[in-house]
C-alpha positions as CSV (number, residue, x, y, z in Angstrom):
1,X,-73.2,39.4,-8.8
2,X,-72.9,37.2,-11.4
3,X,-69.6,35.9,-11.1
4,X,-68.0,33.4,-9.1
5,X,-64.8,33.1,-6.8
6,X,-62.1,34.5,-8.0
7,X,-63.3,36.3,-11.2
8,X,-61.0,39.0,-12.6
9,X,-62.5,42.4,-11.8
10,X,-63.7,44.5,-15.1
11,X,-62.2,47.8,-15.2
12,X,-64.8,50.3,-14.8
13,X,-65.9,52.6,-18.3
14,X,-64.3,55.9,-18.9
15,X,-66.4,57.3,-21.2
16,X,-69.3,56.1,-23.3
17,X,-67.1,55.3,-26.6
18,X,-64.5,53.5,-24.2
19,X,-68.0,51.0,-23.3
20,X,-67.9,49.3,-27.5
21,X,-64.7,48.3,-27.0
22,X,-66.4,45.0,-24.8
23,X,-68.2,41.9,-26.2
24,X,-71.1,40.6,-24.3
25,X,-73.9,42.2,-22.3
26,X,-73.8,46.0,-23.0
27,X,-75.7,47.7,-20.9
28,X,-79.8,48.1,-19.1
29,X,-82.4,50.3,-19.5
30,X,-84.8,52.0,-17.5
31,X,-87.7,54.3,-19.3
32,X,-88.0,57.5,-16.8
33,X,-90.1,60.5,-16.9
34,X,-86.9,63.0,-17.2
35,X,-83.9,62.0,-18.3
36,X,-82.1,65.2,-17.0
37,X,-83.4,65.3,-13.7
38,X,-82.5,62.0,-13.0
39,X,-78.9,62.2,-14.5
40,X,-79.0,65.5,-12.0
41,X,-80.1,63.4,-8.9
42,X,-77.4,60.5,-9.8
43,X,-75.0,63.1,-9.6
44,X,-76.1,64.4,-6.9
45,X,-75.8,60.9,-5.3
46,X,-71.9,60.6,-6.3
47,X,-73.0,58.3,-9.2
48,X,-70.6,58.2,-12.2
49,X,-72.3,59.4,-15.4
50,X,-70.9,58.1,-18.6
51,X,-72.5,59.7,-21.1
52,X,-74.2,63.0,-20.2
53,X,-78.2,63.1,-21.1
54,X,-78.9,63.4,-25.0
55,X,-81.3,63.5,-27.7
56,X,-81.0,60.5,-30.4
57,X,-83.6,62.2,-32.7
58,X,-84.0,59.0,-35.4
59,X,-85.0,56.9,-32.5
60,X,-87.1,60.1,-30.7
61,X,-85.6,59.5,-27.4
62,X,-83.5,61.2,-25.0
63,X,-80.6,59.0,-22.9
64,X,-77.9,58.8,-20.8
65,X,-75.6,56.6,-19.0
66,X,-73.9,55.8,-16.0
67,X,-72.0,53.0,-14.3
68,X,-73.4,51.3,-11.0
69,X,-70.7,50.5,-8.1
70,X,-69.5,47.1,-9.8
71,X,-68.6,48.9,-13.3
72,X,-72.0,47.8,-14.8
73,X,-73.8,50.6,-17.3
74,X,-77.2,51.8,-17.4
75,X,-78.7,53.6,-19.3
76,X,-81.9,56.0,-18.6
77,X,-84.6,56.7,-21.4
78,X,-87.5,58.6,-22.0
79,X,-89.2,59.6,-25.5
80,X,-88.3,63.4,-26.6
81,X,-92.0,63.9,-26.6
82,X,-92.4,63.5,-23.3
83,X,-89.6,66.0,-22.4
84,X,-90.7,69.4,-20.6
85,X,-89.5,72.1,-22.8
């Protein structure tokens, strides 16, 4: 936790667009081997997904995101290239 006594709660993100509405620090991320089977065992763990996985073909990588139990967002990441077909 970075915050001390007191501090205001942040309400948690709705969606992914909802998330740009924020200054300051945006989000993490963490390179996996498969970005859809770890979105799948997040869900399956009652994890809140944001933003469902996709492909961002200028940048050849395939993301999602999700919100930890604080409101904080993540994001998972691996290169399209590495994606199982």
């Amino acid at each position: 936790m970075l915050a001390g006594p007191g501090a205001a709660e942040r309400s948690p993100y709705k969606d992914w667009h909802d998330s740009l509405k924020f200054s300051g620090w945006h989000h993490l991320g963490i390179r996996v081997d498969d970005v859809d089977a770890t979105v799948d065992e997040l869900k399956r763990r009652g994890v809140k997904i944001v933003s469902e996985p996709h492909d961002v073909e200028v940048l050849r990588l395939r993301l999602a995101f999700f919100a930890d139990p604080w409101g904080n967002l993540l994001e998972v990441i691996a290169p399209i290239s590495a994606r199982i077909k």
